[in-house]
DORO-446610 format. One record per residue (C-alpha): x, y, z; residue in one letter. Coordinates in steps of 0.001 Angstrom, whole numbers, plus 500000, padded with zeros to 6 digits. Layout:
REM DORO-446610
XYZa...
REM end
This chain:
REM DORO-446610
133047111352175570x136938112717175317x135547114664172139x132302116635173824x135282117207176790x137448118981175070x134941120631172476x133260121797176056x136527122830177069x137566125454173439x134347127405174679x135554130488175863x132794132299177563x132431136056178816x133690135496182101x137029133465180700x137983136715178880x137325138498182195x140313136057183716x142140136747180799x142052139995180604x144102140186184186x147059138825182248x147380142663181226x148742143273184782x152143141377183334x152132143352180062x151125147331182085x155255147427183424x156333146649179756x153818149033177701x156567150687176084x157892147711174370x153578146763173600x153447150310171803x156444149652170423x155938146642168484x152587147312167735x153983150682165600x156194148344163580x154204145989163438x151624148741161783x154494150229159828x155990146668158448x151795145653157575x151574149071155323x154721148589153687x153906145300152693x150683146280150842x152662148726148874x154333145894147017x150987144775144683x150636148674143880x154498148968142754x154233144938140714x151304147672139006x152955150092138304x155874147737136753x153628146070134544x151974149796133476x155466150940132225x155971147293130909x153216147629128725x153463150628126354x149961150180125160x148092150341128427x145459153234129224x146892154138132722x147197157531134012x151298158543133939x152990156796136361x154690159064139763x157540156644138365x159649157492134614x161011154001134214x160732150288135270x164568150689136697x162957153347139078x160064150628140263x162627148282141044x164465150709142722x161585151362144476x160778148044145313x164260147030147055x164248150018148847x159945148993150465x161587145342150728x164768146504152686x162229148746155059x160118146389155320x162474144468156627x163870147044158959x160417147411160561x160215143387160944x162960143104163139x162097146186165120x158675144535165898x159880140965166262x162443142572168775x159838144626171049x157358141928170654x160102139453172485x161330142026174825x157430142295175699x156919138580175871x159874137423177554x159825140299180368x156145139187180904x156146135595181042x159416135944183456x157090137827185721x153907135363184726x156356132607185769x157988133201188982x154123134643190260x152148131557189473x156164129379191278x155960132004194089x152085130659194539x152572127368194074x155674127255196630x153378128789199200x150543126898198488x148883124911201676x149808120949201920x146009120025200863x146941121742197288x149012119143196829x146992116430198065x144695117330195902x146433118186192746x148512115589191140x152129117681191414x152873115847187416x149690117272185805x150234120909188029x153900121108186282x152876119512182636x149863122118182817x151812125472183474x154659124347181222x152323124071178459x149844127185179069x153242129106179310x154643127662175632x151184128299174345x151001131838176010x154833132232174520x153641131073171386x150691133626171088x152208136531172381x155170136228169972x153447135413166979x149412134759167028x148470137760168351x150825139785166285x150268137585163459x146458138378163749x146458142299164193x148916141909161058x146868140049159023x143381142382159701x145656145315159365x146402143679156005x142177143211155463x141627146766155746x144106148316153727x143981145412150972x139615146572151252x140551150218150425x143063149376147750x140230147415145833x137718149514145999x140465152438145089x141117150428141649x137434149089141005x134308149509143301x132346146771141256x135403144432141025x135694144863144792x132130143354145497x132694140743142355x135308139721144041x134011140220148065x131764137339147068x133821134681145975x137370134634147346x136687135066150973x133578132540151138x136107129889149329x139007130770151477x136892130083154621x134753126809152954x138706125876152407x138977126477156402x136528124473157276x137559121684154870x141205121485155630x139759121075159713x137910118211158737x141201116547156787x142981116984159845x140793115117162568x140464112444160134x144223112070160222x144526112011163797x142015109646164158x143679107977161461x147208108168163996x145194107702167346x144367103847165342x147947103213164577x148883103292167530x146402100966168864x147227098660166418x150988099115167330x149734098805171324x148603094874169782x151761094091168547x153615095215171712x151416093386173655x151406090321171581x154915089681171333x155784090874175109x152977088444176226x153768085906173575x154755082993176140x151275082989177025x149984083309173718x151458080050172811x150854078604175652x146975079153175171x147728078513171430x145735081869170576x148138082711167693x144776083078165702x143196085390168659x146190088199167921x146007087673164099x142760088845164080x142578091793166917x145490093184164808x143969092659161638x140714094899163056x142827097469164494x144378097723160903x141576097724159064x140337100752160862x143323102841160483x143253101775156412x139290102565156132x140283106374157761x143359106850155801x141238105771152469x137975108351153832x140728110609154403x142702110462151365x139576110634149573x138595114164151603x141850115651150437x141643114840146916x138137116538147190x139755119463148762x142510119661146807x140313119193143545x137853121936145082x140420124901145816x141947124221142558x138713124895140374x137439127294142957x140547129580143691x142139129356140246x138391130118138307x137554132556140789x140945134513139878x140368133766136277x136558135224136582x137968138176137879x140774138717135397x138113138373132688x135960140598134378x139348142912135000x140026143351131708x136997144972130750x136916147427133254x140847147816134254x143759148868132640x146395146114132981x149061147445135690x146002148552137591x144640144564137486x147681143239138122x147719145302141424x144125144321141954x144748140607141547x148023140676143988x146350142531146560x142609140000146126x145625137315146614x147057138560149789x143546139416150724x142395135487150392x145514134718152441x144906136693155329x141159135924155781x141890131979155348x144716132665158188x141808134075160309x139871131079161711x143283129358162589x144143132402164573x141217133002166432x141466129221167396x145073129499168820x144194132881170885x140967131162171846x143282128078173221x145516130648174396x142410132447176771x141628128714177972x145377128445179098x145562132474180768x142267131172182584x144381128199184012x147082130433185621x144423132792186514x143101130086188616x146312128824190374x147189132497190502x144141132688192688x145118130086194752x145262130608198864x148608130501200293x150572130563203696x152522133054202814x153128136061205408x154809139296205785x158875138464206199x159230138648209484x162584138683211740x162771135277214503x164640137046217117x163465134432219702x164194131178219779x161897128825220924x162448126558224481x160911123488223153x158211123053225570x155436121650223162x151379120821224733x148209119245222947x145287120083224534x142283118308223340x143110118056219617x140450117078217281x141493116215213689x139906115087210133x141538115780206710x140074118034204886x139719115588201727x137974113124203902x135930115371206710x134110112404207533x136805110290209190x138145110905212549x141951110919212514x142832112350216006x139971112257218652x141044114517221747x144398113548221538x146613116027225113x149917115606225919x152771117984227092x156160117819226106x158801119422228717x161442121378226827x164492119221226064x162567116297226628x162341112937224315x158569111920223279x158143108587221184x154591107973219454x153733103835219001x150821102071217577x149837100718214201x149669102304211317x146678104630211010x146664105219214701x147418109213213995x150960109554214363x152046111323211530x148705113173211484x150141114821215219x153589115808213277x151596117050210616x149868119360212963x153318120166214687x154382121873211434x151410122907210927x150828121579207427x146876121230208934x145399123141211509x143118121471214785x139346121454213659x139052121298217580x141120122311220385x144847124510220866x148482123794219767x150992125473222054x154210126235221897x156067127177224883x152625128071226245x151752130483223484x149144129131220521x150345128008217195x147582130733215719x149172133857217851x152678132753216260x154161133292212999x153875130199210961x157596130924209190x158776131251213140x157027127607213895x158465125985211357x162136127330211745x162837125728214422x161969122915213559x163695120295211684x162486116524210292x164584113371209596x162210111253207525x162017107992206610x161749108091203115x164442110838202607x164218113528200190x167709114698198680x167779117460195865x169441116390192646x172464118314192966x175807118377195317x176042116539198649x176701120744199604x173619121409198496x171794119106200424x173072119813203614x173230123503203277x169358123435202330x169406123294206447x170604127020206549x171024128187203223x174610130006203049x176071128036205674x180070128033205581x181999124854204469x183127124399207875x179366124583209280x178819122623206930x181965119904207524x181215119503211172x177515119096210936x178319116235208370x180779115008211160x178262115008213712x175825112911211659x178256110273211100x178478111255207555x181798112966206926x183674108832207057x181400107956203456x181704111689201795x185586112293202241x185768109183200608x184585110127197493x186690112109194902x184709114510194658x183860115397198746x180839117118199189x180941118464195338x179666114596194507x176534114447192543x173895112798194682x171558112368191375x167535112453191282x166285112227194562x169545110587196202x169546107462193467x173102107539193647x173457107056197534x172369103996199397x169377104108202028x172060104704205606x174004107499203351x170794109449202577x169229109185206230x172708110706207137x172894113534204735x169462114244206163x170825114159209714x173570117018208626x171012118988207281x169176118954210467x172002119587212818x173272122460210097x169315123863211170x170111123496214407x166538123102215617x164531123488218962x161940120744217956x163234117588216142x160983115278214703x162374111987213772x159775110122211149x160617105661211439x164433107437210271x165737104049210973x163121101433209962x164345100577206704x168442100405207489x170404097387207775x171738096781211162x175144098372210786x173614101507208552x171330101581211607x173730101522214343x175929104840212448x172079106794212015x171410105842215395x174710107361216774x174017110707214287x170440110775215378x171723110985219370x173826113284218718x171346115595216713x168302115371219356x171044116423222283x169258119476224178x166437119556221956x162627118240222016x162804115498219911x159359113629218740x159916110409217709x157877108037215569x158601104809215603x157495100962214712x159958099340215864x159783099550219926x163179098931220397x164257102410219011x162178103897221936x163137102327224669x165114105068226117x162449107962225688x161467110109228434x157673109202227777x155917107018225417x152390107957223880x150740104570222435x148436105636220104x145326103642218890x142240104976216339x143171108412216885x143505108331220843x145997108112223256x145661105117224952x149025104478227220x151540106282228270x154599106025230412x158276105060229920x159287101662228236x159595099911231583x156313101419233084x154368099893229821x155767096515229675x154458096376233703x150716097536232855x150894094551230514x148666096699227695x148553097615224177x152570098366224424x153277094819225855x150831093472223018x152881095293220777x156612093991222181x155461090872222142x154352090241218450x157570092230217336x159765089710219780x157767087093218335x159224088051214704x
REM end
């Protein structure tokens, strides 16, 4: 099945070189350097084929007795000569066109790369939850190498090598018209039938690998698991599922061995009697400088049409991996004109009649008419089990989603009629499951206004009650926090987080269960950062744990996507409801 995938996948079809052929777009600013290396590329390909005519001309003067014409060259010193001087030039024009061909290459897969970042960085939320963010970064890093790979070499490799074809084509049939076709219909055929062969040798060794390391998946298995191998005194059982896997990658390396002797055997009588065929045939009807040169060039010939195939492949693969960046190139994104937030909003926040399903599953109802008002300044807590919609209504706050029914509005104006880069500025989130960069403690905080002064940055770390743990360390806020945070413990993080959100200084703060995983004394220092951060600011707050709420201006209990009670703490545990349910069990615990 994996084999018809990826055969299915190599097809390249009319409308993948259509997507490919966009990828010019990145190579039009740099056309200089593409002219450029092309003419060297062109110059260094000629020179080369003048080397069989001068070997020709050596062995003309070599040989007194030969029938040549007289040589444009008096003496075998002045071939030499001659021949240093094409090497040296040829040389010269290598490096030229290895140098434009990078300048080319780099400039355009800079460009190629920060498009298809810029894209991805503004792509919706449902990208993401659709696209697995491992496979998304494995994929362009390898379409890039491959597209780095081709533009440096394959493609110039392949002009060179039909550039080669052509003149090596009029060279024979310059020395020997009859020779030419002699030798037109041998060499080539058994350079390609070699192709084709060698391709056949190497999927028999991989499947020959892919077996090996099944077998070596056995013995891993086997002796990690070997307790319970004793235990069910299936020594034998192991024995023989490695002995199968073995014999399988022995009965491919044998059919493969074989293969490559028959390969081997086969360009050995083929190549070597073809060239012997046409020497014999050469002598008869060439003089001998004039065969030599008519040998070297049917050699070079055979090499570049035998290169060919395994070209075309690689710029085939090459198309399938410009058609992948095509397609995230094509991508829809929330990004907007730059615009300048010269108001700042007052916080007032309203849901009216708010109907919500995720777009990867359309068919369940997440938020079912779900209206509430939040009074600038003002403290909201959402309650209720999990999948009630709580995080689906913060969601829509920062408008990662938008309402398939019903109006957002901020400070009385709709979230559509407002910038989304505007909405989301002021507004700042303390998660529970914090997300730190893997650089500086700095860094971290100063991702809340990018730029921020050391003393901005000091006195929001102050205010979070995390300045008492980062003086401590040598290295202040210049300490390595690792990947994601690893080298900080849970309360640190969710503090660091709390500085980044006062350094924002938002209008809207929404707090995500920011305590529900602290120990009680990690707790009580968030607790005191998280007061201080939601002073004079809407703060939404969701919470399990009711006794983080109990001092919110209103409470929204939340059950199957509807808002089912609401009130302050007090007001709830008197209607004796879902809230009091709620209390109860977590009293109970």
């Amino acid at each position: 099945m994996e084999k018809n995938d990826s055969q299915a996948k190599e097809k390249v079809s009319k409308n993948d070189y259509k997507k490919a052929y966009r990828i010019f777009k990145f190579i039009k600013p740099y056309s200089f350097f593409f002219v450029a290396s092309f003419l060297f590329m062109l110059l260094s390909s000629a020179t080369t084929m003048l080397i069989p005519y001068l070997f020709g001309q050596l062995f003309s003067l070599s040989d007194p007795s030969s029938a040549a014409e007289p040589s444009f060259f008096g003496s075998t010193k002045s071939v030499m000569a001659a021949i240093f001087i094409v090497f040296a030039i040829q040389a010269i024009f290598s490096f030229f066109r290895i140098y434009f061909s990078s300048l080319l290459t780099e400039n355009s897969l800079y460009d190629i790369r920060q498009s298809v970042f810029n894209r991805l960085i503004y792509s919706p939320i449902q990208f993401f939850n659709t696209n697995k963010v491992g496979e998304i970064s494995s994929r362009i890093a390898t379409d890039i190498n491959m597209l780095q790979d081709t533009f440096n070499t394959t493609i110039a490799e392949f002009v060179r090598q039909f550039i080669i074809i052509l003149i090596g084509l009029a060279a024979l049939f310059y020395f020997s018209p009859e020779l030419s076709l002699i030798m037109l219909g041998v060499v080539p055929l058994v350079a390609i039938i070699g192709v084709f062969f060698g391709r056949y040798i190497k999927r028999l060794s991989k499947e020959a690998q892919d077996q090996a390391a099944h077998s070596n998946v056995v013995i891993e298995e086997s002796l990690s698991g070997i307790a319970v191998v004793k235990a069910f005194t299936n020594e034998w059982l192991e024995v023989n599922r490695y002995a199968f896997a073995t014999e399988n990658v022995k009965q491919l390396s044998i059919k493969g061995a074989i293969w490559k002797g028959v390969f081997v055997s086969f360009i050995i009588f083929s190549m070597f009697g073809a060239i012997v065929f046409i020497i014999w045939r050469g002598l008869t009807l060439l003089p001998t400088g004039e065969l030599m040169s008519f040998i070297l060039y049917t050699v070079f010939l055979a090499a570049s049409i035998g290169s060919m195939p395994e070209l075309w492949a690689k710029i085939q693969k090459a198309i399938g991996a410009t058609e992948n960046l095509m397609e995230l190139l094509d991508n829809e994104t929330e990004q907007s004109p730059e615009v300048e937030i010269s108001e700042r909003f007052k916080g007032h926040i309203e849901f009216e009649n708010v109907h919500f399903s995720y777009p990867s599953r359309k068919d369940i109802d997440v938020l079912k008419g779900v209206s509430f008002k939040v009074e600038a300044g003002k403290t909201i807590a959402l309650v209720g089990t999990s999948g009630a919609g709580k995080s689906t209504v913060t969601a829509l706050l920062l408008q990662f989603y938008k309402p398939d029914n019903g109006v957002i509005l901020f400070d009385g104006k709709s979230a559509d009629q407002i910038d989304l880069k505007t909405i989301r500025s002021q507004m700042a989130i303390v998660p529970q499951d914090v997300f730190l960069f893997g650089g500086t403690i700095k860094d971290n905080i100063d991702y809340g206004r990018p730029g921020a002064s050391d003393n901005a940055i000091i006195e929001a770390a102050k205010n979070a009650n995390a300045w008492e743990f980062i003086d401590r360390f040598p290295d202040g806020l210049n300490t390595i926090v690792g990947d994601r945070g690893v080298q900080l413990s849970g309360g640190q993080k969710q503090r660091i987080a709390i500085a980044r959100a006062l350094l924002n200084d938002p209008a809207i703060l929404i707090l995500d269960e920011a305590t529900s995983s602290l120990d009680s004394v990690s707790e009580q220092l968030v607790q005191q950062g998280l007061e201080k951060l939601m002073e004079g600011r809407t703060s939404i707050v969701i919470a399990h744990r009711l006794a983080t709420v109990k001092h919110a201006d209103e409470i929204l209990v939340m059950e199957h996507g509807l808002i089912k009670e609401k009130g302050t703490h007090d007001q709830l545990i008197s209607q004796q409801g879902l809230y009091e349910k709620l209390s109860k069990l977590q009293l109970a615990h």
